[in-house]
C-alpha positions in Angstrom: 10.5 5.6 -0.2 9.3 2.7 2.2 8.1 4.9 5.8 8.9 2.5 8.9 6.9 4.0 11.6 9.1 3.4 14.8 6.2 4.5 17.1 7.7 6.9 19.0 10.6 5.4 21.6 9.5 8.2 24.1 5.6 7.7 24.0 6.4 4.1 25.3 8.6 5.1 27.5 6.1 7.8 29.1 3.3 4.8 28.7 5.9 2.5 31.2 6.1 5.0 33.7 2.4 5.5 33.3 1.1 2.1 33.7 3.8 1.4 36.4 2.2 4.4 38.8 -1.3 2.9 37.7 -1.2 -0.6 38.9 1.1 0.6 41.9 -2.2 2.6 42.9 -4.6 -0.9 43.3 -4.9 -1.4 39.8 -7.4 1.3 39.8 -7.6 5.0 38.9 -5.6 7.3 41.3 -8.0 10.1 42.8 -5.4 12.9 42.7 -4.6 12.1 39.4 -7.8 12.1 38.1 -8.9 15.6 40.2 -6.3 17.0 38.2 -7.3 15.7 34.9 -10.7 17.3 35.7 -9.2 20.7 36.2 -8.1 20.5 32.9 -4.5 19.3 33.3 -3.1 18.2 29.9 -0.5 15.6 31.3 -2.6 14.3 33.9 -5.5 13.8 31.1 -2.9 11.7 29.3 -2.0 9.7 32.2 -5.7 8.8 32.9 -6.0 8.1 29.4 -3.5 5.5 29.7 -4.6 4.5 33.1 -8.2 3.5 31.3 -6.4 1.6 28.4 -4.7 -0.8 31.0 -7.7 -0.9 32.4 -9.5 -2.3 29.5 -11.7 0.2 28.7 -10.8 2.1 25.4 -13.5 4.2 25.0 -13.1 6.3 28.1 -9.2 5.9 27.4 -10.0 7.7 24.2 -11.6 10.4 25.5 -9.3 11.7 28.0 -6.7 11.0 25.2 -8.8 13.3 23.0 -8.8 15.9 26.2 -5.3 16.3 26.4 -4.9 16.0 22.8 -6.7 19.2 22.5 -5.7 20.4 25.7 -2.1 20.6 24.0 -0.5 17.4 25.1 2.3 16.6 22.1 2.0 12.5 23.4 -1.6 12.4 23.2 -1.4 14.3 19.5 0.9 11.6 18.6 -1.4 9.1 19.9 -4.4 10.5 18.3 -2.8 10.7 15.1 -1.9 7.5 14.9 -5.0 5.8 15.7 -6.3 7.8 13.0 -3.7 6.5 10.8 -4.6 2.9 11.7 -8.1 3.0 12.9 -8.6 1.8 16.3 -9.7 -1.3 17.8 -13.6 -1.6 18.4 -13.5 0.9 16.0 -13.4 4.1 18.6 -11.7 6.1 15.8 -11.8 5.4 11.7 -9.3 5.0 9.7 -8.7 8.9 8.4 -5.4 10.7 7.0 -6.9 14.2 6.7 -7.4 13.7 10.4 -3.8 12.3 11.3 -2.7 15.1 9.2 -4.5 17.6 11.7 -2.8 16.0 15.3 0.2 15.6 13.6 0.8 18.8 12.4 -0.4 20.2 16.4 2.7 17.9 17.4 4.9 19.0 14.7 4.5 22.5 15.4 5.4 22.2 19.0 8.5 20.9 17.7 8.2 17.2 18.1 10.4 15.2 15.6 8.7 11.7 15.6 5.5 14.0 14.3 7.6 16.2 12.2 8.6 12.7 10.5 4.9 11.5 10.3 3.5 14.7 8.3 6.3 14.4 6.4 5.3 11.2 5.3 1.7 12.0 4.7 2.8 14.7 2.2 5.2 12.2 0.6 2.9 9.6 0.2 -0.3 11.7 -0.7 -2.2 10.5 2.8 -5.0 12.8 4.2 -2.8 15.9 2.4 -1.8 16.7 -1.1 1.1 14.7 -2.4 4.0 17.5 -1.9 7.6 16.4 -2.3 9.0 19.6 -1.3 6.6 19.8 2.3 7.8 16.5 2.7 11.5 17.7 2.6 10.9 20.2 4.7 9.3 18.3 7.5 11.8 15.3 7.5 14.4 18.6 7.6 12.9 19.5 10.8 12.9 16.4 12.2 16.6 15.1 10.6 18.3 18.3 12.4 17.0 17.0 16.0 18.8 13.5 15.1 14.9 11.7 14.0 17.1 8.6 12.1 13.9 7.6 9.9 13.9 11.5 8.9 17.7 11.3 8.1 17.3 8.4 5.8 14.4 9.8 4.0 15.7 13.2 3.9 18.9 11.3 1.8 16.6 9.5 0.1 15.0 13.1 -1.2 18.5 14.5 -2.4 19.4 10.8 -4.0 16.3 11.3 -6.3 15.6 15.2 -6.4 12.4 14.8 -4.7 11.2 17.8 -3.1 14.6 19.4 -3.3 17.5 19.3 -5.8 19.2 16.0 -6.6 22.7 16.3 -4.5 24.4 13.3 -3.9 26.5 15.3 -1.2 24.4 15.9 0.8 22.2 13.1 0.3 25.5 11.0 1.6 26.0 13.4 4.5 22.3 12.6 5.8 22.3 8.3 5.0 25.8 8.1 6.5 24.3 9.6 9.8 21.9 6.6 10.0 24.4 4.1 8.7 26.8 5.2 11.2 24.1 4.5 14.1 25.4 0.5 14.4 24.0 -1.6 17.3 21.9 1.2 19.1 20.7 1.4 22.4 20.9 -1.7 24.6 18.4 -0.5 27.0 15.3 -0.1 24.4 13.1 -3.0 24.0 13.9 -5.5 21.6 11.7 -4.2 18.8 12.7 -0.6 19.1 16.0 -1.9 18.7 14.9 -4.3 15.5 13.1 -1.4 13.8 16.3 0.9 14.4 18.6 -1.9 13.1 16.5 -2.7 10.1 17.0 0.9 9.2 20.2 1.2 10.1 21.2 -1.7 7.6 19.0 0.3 4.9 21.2 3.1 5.3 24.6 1.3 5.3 23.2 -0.5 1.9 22.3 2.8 0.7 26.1 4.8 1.8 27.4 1.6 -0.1 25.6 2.4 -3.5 26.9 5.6 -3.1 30.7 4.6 -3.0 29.8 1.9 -5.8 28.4 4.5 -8.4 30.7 7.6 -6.8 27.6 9.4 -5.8 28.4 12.7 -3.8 31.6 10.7 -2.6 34.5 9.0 -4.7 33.8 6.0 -6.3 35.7 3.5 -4.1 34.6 -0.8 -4.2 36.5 -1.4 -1.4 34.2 1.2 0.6 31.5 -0.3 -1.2 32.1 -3.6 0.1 32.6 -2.4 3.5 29.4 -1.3 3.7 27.6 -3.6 1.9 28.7 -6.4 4.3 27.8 -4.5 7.8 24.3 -4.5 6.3 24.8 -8.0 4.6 25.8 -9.8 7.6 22.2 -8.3 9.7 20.2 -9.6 6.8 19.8 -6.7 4.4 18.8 -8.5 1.5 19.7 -5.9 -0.7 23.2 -5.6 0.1 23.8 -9.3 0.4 22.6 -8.6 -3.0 25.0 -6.0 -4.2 27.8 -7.6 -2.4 27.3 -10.5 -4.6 27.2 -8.4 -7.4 30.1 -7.0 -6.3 32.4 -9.9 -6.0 30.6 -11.3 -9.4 31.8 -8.8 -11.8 34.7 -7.5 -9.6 33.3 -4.3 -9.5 30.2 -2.2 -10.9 28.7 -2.7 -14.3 27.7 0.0 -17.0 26.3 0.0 -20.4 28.4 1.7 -22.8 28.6 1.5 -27.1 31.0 -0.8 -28.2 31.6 0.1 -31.9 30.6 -2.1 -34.5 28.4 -4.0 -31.8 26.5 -1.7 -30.2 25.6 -1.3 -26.1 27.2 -3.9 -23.8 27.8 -4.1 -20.2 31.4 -3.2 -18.9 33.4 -3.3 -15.6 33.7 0.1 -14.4 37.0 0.8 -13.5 36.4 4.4 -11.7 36.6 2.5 -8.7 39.5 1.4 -8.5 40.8 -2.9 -8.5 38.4 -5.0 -6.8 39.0 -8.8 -6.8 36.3 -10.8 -8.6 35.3 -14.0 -6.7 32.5 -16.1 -7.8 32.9 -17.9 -4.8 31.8 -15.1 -2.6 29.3 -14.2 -5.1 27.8 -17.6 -4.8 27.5 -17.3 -1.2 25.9 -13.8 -0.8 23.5 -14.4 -4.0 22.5 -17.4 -1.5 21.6 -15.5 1.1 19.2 -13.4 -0.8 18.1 -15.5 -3.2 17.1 -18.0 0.0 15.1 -14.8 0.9 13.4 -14.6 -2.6 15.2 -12.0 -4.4 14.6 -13.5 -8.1 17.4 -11.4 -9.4 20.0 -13.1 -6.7 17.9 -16.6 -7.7 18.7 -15.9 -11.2 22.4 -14.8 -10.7 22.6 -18.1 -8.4 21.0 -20.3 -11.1 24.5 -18.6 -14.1 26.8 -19.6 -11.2 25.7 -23.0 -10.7 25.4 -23.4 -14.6 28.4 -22.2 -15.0 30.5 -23.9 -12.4 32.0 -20.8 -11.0 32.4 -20.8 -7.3 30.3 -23.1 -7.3 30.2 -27.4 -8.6 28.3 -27.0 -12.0 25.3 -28.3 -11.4 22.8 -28.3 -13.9 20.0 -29.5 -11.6 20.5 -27.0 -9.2 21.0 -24.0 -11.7 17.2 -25.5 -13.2 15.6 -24.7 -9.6 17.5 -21.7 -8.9 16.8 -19.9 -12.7 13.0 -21.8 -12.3 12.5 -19.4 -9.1 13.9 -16.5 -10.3 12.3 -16.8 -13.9 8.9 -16.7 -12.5 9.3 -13.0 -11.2 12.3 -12.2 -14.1 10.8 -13.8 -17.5 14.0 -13.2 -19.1 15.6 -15.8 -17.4 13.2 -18.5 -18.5 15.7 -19.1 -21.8 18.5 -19.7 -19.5 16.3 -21.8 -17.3 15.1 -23.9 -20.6 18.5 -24.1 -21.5 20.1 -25.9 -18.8 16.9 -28.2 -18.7 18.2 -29.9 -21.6 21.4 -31.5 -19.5 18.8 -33.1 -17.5 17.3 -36.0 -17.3 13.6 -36.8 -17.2 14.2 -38.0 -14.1 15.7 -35.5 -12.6 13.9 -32.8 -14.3 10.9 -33.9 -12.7 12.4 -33.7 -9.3 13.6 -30.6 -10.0 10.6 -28.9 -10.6 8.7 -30.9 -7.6 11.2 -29.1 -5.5 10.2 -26.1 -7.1 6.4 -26.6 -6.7 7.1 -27.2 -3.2 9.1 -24.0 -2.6 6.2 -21.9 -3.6 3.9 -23.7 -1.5 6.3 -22.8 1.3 7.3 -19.4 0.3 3.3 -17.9 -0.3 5.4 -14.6 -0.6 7.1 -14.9 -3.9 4.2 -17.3 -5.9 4.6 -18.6 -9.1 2.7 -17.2 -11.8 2.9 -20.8 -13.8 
């Protein structure tokens, strides 16, 4: 379960209106504001806090941070946490999860969802807490009922694999289809915000379309499937450009059944329901992922183009596109050795220059040749 931290929309918010009071105040610290962090005012200890950090000066930022931390400010428990999560710069705070655990928890337990989401996390992951599945659940619960999307997702995620509470496709469906519903966002968040959400957002509607795929907690339907798959497809999601080329490769879902007298082979699934194969649209959506480094989608690209389906047959390019994939997915080095042999020396030279060179420009998937 991959945990995006989307930072908290609302601390950044609260740090705008902070900073914009700051600098409107001669770019120095305001004198009412800071009588009242001295009296022990938890808000205005945050505000000073932030005042300092604009300022330059982290240290004292930090410790009115830690102030109103303490003093019961959820923002600056947030804060805290998460520089303990990360370690801070100049090295103000270490990196420690048994301490992010600690602020994270003081949020959570006022109620805040974004740290409701982060404990969760810890206990999922094992960070700074023991690994618990089921605390986990129940944190991302807390924070899924007040609409936390990253919650949501993960709290799907939990009943898709019976972690930390039974395995219920239901409602596993009824918590990703939330996220995967959320579509373009907010226009008035900053462009990352709006990224991170999207990014997640696409996860989801990848996710909902497995779900229709395999007729997990809903009935199995491809043209659902597809529906799905492409929303996140089109934004990027490399794993449903993925199963959308799957998709239109096999005209439907796969499964491994026993065929007498030959033993376990892999079938169309017809639960749901006629889907048109098309190897054309396969060729393009493999493409898109495999141009992204998905070796499976590199593989699958490689058949196509040795194949001629949707695609000229090209031997040359099914070589490069099997070479890429094989070097993540050593199964696929017979195929790629096969179609070697309709090459030239020539050309098979060139081919695997262009490969060499992709590596070099793609540091992310390396070759282990």
């Amino acid at each position: 379960m991959r945990k995006m931290r989307i930072f908290h929309l609302w601390v950044g918010l609260a740090m705008l209106v902070c900073i914009a009071t700051v600098w409107a105040q001669s770019k120095g610290i305001d004198p009412a504001l800071l009588a009242k962090a001295k009296a022990g005012d938890a808000d205005a200890e945050f505000r000073i806090s932030i005042s300092y950090a604009n300022l330059g000066n982290l240290r004292e930022s930090h410790r009115w941070n830690l102030l109103a931390a303490q003093n019961g400010n959820v923002v600056a428990q947030l804060v805290l946490g998460e520089m303990y999560v990360n370690g801070s710069a100049q090295g103000i705070v270490p990196k420690d999860y048994a301490q992010a655990a600690v602020w994270f928890r003081k949020a959570a337990e006022q109620g805040d969802a974004d740290a409701q989401d982060e404990l969760a996390s810890l206990y999922y992951n094992g960070q700074g807490v023991p690994q618990d599945y089921s605390q986990a659940a129940i944190w991302w619960r807390k924070a899924a009922e007040q609409g936390e999307a990253n919650s949501q997702y993960n709290l799907g995620l939990a009943y898709f694999n019976g972690q930390g509470v039974p395995q219920d496709y239901a409602q596993a469906v009824v918590w990703i289809r939330k996220v995967a519903e959320q579509g373009k966002g907010n226009s008035s968040v900053p462009d990352w915000i709006r990224r991170v959400k999207e990014e997640l957002c696409t996860r989801a509607q990848d996710a909902l379309g497995r779900a229709y795929a395999y007729g997990h907690g809903v009935p199995q339907d491809y043209t659902q499937a597809a529906a799905w798959y492409r929303m996140a497809a089109e934004k990027g999601n490399l794993d449903a450009q993925r199963d959308l080329g799957d998709l239109y490769d096999h005209g439907g879902i796969m499964k491994m059944v026993d065929v007498p007298g030959v033993g376990k082979r892999l079938v169309k699934d017809d639960g749901g329901g006629a889907f048109p194969k098309d190897f054309a649209l396969a060729a393009i959506w493999f493409r898109k992922a495999a141009e992204q480094g998905d070796a499976y989608s590199q593989c699958n690209l490689g058949a196509l183009y040795a194949n001629g389906q949707g695609v000229p047959q090209d031997y040359a390019e099914a070589y490069f596109w099997y070479s890429l994939g094989a070097a993540t997915i050593p199964a696929f080095s017979g195929d790629r050795d096969n179609v070697a042999s309709n090459l030239t020396k020539t050309v098979l030279l060139q081919t695997q220059e262009r490969t060499r060179k992709w590596f070099e420009d793609h540091p992310v998937q390396t070759n282990p040749q």
